[in-house]
C-alpha positions as CSV (number, residue, x, y, z in Angstrom):
1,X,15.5,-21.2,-11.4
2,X,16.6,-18.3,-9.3
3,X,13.1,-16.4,-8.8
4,X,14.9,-13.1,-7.7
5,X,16.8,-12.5,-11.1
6,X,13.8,-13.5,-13.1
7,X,11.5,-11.1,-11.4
8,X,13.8,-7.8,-11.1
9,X,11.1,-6.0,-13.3
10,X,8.4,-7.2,-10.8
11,X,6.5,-4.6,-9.5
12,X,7.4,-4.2,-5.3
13,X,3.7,-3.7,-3.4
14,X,3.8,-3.3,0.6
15,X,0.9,-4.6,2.5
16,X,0.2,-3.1,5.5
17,X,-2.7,-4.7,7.0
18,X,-3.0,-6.1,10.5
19,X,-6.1,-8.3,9.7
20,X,-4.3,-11.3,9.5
21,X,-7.2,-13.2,7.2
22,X,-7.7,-9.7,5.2
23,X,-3.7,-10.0,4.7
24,X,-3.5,-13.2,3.6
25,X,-6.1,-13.0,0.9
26,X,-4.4,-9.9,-0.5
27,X,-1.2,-11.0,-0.2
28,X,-2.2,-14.6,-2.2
29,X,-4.3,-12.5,-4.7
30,X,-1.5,-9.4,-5.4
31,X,1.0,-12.8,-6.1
32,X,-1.0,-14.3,-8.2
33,X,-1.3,-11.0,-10.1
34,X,2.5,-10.9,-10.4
35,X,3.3,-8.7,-8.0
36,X,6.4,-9.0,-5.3
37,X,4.6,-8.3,-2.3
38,X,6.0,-7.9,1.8
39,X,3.3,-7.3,4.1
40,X,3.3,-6.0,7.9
41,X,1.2,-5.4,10.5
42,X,1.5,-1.8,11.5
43,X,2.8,1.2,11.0
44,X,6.1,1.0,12.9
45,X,7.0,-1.7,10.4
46,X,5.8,-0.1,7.2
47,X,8.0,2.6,8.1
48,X,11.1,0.3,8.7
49,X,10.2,-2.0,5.7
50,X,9.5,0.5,3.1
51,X,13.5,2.0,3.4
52,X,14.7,-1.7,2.8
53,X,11.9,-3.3,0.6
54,X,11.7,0.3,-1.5
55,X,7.9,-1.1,-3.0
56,X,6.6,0.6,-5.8
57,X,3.3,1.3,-3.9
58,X,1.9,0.9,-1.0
59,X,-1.6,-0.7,0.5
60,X,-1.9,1.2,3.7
61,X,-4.4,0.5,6.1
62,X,-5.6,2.8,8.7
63,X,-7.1,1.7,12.1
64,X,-3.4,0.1,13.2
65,X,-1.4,-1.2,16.2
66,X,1.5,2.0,17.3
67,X,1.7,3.9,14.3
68,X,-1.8,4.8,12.6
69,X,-1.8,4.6,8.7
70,X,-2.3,8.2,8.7
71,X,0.7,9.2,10.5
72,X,2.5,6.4,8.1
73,X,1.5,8.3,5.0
74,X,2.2,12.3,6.7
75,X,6.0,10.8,7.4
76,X,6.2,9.0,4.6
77,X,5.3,12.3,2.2
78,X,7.7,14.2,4.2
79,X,10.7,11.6,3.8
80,X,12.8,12.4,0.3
81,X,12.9,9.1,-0.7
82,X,9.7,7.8,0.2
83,X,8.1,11.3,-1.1
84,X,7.3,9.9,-4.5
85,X,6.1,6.0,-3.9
86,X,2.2,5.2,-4.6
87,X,-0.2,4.6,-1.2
88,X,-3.3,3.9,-1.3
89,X,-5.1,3.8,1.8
90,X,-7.3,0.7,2.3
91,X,-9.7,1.3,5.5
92,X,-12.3,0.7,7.1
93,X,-13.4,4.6,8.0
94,X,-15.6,5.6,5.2
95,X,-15.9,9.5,6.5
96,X,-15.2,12.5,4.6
97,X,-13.2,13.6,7.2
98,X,-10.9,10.5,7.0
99,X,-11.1,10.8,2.9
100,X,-10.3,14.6,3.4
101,X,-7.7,14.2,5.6
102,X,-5.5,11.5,3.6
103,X,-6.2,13.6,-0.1
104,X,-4.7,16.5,2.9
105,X,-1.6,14.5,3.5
106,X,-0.8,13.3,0.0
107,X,-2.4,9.7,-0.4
108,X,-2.7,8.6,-4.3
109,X,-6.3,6.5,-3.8
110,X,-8.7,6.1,-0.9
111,X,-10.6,2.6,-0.6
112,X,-12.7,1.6,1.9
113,X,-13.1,-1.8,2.3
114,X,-16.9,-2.1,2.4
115,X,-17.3,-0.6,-0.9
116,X,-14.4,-2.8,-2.7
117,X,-13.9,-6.1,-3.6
118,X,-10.4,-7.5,-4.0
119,X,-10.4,-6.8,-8.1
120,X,-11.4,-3.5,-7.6
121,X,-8.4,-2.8,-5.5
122,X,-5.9,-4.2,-7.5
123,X,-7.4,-2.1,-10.6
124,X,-6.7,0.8,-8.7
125,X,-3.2,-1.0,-8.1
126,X,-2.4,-1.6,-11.9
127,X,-3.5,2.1,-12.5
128,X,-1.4,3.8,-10.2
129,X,1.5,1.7,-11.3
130,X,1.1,2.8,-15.2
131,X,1.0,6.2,-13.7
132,X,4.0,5.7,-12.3
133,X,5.5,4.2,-15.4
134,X,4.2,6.6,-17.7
135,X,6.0,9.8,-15.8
């Protein structure tokens, strides 16, 4: 069974995560949820990725090797066709200043990792993607 043609309605996600052990968990988890999921380790790669991949959302991490999550999510705002695609930031920096400054820059959901465990993130995964749907 070809698992491409059978999953063309599956729902892209784009890990970017450079916590190798972090990554894997989410990436087993988000498949086991159904999702297609491609994950990279920083933000030079999301960039690249995200023209060819074109996921439905986005798990962006912050604190990354060349291209900080926050600078992924400023280009990727100001790019037409990555404008309208979900992100939610998953970090590690639990200031105001770093919540204020991705709600500044367009981000859809801010997590930090402390605060979340894996279900809660992909609840706030399932919800973005029905708002999605439902526009």
């Amino acid at each position: 069974m070809d698992s491409k043609n059978q999953n063309a309605n599956m729902k892209r996600i784009l890990l970017v995560e450079d916590d190798d052990a972090l990554a894997n968990v989410y990436l087993s988890r988000l498949e086991i949820e159904g999702f297609e999921v491609q994950r990279v380790a920083n933000g030079e790669e999301a960039l690249a990725t995200t023209l060819n991949f074109k996921p439905d959302l986005i798990l962006l991490d912050v604190m990354m090797p060349k291209v900080s999550g926050f600078d992924v999510l400023d280009i990727l705002r100001n790019t037409p066709e990555t404008a309208n695609i979900k992100i939610i930031m998953l970090t590690a920096l639990s200031q105001d200043s770093d919540k204020d400054k991705a709600e500044a820059l367009g981000v859809d959901d801010y997590l930090v990792k402390s605060q979340v465990v894996i279900t809660d993130v992909i609840d706030r995964i399932r919800y973005h993607l029905s708002q999605a749907d439902s526009k």
